[in-house]
N, C-alpha and C positions, 0 to 999 in steps of 0.2 A: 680655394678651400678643398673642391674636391680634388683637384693635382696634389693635394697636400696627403689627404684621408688615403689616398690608390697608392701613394712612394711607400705610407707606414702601413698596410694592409698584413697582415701575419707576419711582425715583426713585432720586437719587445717594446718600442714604443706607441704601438696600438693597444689603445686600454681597454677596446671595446671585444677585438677577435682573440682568440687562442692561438700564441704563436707556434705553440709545442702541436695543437691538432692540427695545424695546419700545415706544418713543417711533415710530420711523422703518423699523424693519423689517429693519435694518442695518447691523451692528458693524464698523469696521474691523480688527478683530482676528480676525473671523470665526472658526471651528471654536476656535481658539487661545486664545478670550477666557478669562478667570478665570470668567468669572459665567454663567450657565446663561441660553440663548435658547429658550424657551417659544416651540417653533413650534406654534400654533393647529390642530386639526385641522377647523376649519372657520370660514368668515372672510367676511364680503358683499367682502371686499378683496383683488385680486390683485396680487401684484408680478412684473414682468417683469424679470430681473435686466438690465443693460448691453445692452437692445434699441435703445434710440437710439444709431446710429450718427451723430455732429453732423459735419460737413464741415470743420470747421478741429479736428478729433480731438488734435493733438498739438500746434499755438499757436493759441490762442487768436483769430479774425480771419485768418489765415491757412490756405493750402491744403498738400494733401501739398507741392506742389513751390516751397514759399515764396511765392509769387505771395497777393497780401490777397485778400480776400474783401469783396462788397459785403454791409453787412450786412442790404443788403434780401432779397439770395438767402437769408443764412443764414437767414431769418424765412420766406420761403417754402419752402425744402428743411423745414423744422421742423414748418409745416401741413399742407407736404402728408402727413409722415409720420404725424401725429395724427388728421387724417381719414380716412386709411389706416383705423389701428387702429382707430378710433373706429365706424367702416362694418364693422366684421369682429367686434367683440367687442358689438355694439350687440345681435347675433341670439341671443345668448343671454338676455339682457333688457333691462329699462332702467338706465341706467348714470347714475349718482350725481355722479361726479366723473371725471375721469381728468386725473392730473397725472406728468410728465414732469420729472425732476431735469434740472436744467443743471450739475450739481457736476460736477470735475474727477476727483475723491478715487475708487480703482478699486473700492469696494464700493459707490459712488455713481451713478456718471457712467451715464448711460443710462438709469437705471431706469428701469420706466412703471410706475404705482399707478393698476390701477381700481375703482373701488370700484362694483359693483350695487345694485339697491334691496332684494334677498333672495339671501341665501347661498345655496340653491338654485341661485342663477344663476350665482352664484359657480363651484358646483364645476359647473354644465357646463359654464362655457367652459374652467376648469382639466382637464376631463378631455377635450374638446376640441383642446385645444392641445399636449397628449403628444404628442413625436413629431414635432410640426410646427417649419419652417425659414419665415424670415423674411429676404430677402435675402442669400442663400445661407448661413445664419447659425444654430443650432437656439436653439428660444424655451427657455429655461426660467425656467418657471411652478407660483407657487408661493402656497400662501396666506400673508399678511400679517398681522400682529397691529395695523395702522394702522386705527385708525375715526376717528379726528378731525387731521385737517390741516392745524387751526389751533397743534397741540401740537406737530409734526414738522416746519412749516415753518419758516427762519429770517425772522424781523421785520426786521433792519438789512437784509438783503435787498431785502425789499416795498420800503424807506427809502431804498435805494442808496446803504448807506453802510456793507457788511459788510467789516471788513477782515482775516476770514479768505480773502475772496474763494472762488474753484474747490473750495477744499478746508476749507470749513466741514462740521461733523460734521451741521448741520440739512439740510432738503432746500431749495433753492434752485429753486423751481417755473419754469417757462417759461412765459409770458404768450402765449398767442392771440389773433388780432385778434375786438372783439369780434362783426366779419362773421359769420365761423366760428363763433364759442359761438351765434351767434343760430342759425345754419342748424342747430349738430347740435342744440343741446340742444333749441332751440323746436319741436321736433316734441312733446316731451314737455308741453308745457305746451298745445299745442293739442291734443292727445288728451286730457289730461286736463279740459278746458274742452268738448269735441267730449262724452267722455263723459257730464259731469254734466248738459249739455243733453238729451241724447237720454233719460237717466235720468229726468230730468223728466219730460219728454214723450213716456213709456212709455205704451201704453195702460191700463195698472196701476194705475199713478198718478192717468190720467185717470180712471179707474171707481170707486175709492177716493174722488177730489172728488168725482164723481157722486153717490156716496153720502151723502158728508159736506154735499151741500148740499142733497138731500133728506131728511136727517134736520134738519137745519136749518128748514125750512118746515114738517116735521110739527107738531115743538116751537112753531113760530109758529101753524100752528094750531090748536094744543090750547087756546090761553090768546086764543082769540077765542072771542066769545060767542055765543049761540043766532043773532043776529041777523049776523053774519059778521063784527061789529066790534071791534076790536082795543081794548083797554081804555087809556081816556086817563088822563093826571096829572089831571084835573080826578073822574075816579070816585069813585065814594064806595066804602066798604069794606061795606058792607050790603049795600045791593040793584045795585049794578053802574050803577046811572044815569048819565048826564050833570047834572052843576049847572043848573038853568035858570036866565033872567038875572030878576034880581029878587029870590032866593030868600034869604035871611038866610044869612050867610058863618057856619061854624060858630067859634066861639072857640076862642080859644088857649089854652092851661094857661099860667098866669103865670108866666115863666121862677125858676128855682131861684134862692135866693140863695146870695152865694159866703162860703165858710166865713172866719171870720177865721183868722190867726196862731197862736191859741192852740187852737182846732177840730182846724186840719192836725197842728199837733203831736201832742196827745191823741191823735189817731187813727194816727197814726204810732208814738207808744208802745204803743199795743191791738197794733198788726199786729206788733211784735217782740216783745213779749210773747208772742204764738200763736206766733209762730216758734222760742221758746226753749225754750217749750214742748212742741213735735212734734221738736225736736230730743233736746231729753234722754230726750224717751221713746224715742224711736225707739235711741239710745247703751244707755240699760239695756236694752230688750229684745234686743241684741246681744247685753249682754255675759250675758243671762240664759241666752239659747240656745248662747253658747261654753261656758258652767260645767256645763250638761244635757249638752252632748257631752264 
């Protein structure tokens, strides 16, 4: 029963958890739902409820006062806001992912999910963020039950062909140019590159091969001889010498002859025989020592 209850755990056939909050962080039924939202008391993932404010907020390509929008502004009002956040929540540690819904739907629209590389980090920028206002606006900030955002994003999406559009129940992520991902995220990959060079080339590590290459030579010369020379394939196993030339090559043993067909068998029936043999002893002295107990 419980292997049963753990396979159906935030899936649509659990009638008890939320598979949408549990999936995305998210329910549009909110407080209201039927089904119980397991909010995490600790999470590497934070969610920003309705923080992105987008510029065409109420049609879509359009501004408050009906006038279009070019949609090269919408893309840059969008980054600069993401490097914003990205530069502000960065100080608490290093940051994993940070994605941005472009959904319509009001439990949706806005949200920003960051996810840290350690919960730790998690809860200082959430306890950080109490209290605090974001374009005259107050953040609230909350942990996430999202670790994997290949499960909460929609696919016909990535595909541009979702025809729930604005108000599909998945998260519908916002795309960065990959300028910006290069500039925030590649700090992290050249620190972590910057690191493991300098780890190397610790003095630590240098003294450690120092070591490891004089125990190397010692070993080398222990197995050289009185006269300081290193013992050749041509030595003999007796007295250490060199071959000299002329000297009668020592014979070979006459290589083995190979067994026939009916040799390999025989010897193959001897070797299972022993085997059936260590087996059934070894069965009754089992069953002799269960019958004493």
């Amino acid at each position: 029963m419980a292997e049963h209850l753990a396979s159906i755990f935030g899936t649509e056939k659990d009638r008890v958890n939320c598979p949408f909050y549990f999936k995305i962080g998210a329910c549009r039924h909110g407080d209201r739902c039927s089904r119980l939202h397991n909010r995490p008391t600790i999470s590497p993932t934070l969610l920003l409820s309705n923080m992105y404010q987008r510029p065409d907020m109420i049609t879509p390509g359009v501004d408050a006062q009906g006038q279009p929008i070019d949609p090269r502004k919408i893309q840059e009002h969008f980054e600069d806001f993401y490097e914003d956040i990205f530069e502000e929540l960065s100080k608490f540690g290093e940051i994993e992912s940070l994605n941005i819904c472009d959904n319509l739907a009001d439990h949706m629209i806005g949200n920003v999910y960051v996810q840290f590389r350690e919960e730790d980090q998690a809860a200082a920028a959430l306890q950080a963020l109490q209290g605090r206002f974001y374009s005259g606006r107050p953040i609230i900030a909350d942990f996430s039950p999202v670790t994997d955002f290949r499960e909460a994003t929609c696919r016909q999406y990535e595909e541009n062909n979702c025809n729930r559009g604005g108000y599909c129940n998945f998260m519908h992520v916002k795309v960065i140019g990959r300028e910006l991902r290069r500039k925030l995220f590649g700090r992290y990959r050249r620190y972590r590159g910057s690191r493991s060079r300098s780890r190397s080339a610790s003095p630590r590590h240098k003294r450690d091969r120092e070591f490891r290459d004089r125990d190397r030579d010692r070993d080398r010369d222990d197995h050289r001889d009185r006269n300081g020379r290193r013992p050749g394939r041509y030595d003999r196993e007796s007295g250490g010498g060199r071959r000299k030339h002329g000297s009668p090559r020592r014979s070979r043993s006459p290589p083995l002859a190979r067994e026939g067909s009916e040799e390999r068998r025989a010897r193959i029936e001897q070797w299972n025989r022993e085997r059936e043999e260590k087996v059934s002893f070894y069965f009754w002295g089992v069953m002799f020592l269960q019958l004493e107990l």
